[in-house]
C-alpha positions in Angstrom: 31.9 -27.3 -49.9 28.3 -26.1 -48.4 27.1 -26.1 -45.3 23.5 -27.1 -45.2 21.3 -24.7 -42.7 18.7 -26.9 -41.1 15.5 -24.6 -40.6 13.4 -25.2 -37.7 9.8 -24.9 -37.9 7.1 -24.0 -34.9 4.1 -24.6 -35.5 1.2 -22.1 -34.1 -0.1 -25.3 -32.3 3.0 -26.0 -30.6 3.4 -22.5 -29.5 0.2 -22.6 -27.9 0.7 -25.8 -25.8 4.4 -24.1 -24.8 2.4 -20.9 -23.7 -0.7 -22.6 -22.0 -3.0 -20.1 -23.9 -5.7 -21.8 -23.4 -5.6 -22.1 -19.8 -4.6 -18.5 -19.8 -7.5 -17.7 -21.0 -9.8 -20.0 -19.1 -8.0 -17.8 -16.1 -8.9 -14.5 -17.4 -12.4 -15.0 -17.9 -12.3 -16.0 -14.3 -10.7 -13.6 -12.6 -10.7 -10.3 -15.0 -7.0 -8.7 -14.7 -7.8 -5.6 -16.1 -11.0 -5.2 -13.8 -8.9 -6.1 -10.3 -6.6 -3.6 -11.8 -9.1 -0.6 -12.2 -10.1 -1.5 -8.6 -6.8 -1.5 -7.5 -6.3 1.8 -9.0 -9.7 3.8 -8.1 -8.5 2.5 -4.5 -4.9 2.5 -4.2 -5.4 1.5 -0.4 -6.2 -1.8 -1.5 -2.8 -2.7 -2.1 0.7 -2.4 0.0 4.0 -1.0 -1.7 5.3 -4.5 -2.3 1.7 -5.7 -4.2 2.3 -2.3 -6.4 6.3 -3.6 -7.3 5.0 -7.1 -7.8 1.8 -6.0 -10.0 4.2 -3.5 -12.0 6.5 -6.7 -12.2 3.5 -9.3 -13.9 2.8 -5.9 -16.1 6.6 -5.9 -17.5 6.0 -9.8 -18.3 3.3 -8.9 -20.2 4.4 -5.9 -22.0 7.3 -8.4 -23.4 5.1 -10.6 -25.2 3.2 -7.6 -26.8 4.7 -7.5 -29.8 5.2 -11.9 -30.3 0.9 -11.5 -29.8 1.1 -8.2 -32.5 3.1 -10.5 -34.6 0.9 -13.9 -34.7 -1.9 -11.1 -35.4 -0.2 -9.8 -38.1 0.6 -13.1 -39.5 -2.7 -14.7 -38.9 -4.5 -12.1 -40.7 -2.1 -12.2 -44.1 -2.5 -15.5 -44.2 -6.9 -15.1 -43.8 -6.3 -13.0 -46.8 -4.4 -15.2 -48.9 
């Protein structure tokens, strides 16, 4: 007797309407991350202790989905070259 492994599929499509990366986007181009963070850093002033811990926070967030980006990069570009 075998046991028959369904295999579930995600398309890139559906993972961009589950992340909103098109609205992320949209966002960045209006209000430049890196660029509020260079300020931020030339004037550390600008922000209290409790900003700092919640920027570092966002940061973390983002470092986690470093390597799922590095990956759909990866896989994007094999596929271009197939």
């Amino acid at each position: 007797m075998t046991k028959r492994t369904e295999e579930k599929v995600i398309h890139q499509s559906d993972l961009d309407k589950l992340l909103h990366l098109d609205e992320v986007m949209e966002q960045s181009n209006k209000n430049p991350f890196i660029k509020e963070l260079k300020q931020a850093i030339l004037d550390p002033s600008q922000l209290k202790l409790f900003q700092w811990h919640s920027l570092r926070s966002q940061i973390h967030e983002i470092e986690a989905l470093v390597p799922h980006i590095d990956l759909i990069i990866k896989l994007k570009k094999e596929n271009k070259e197939d």
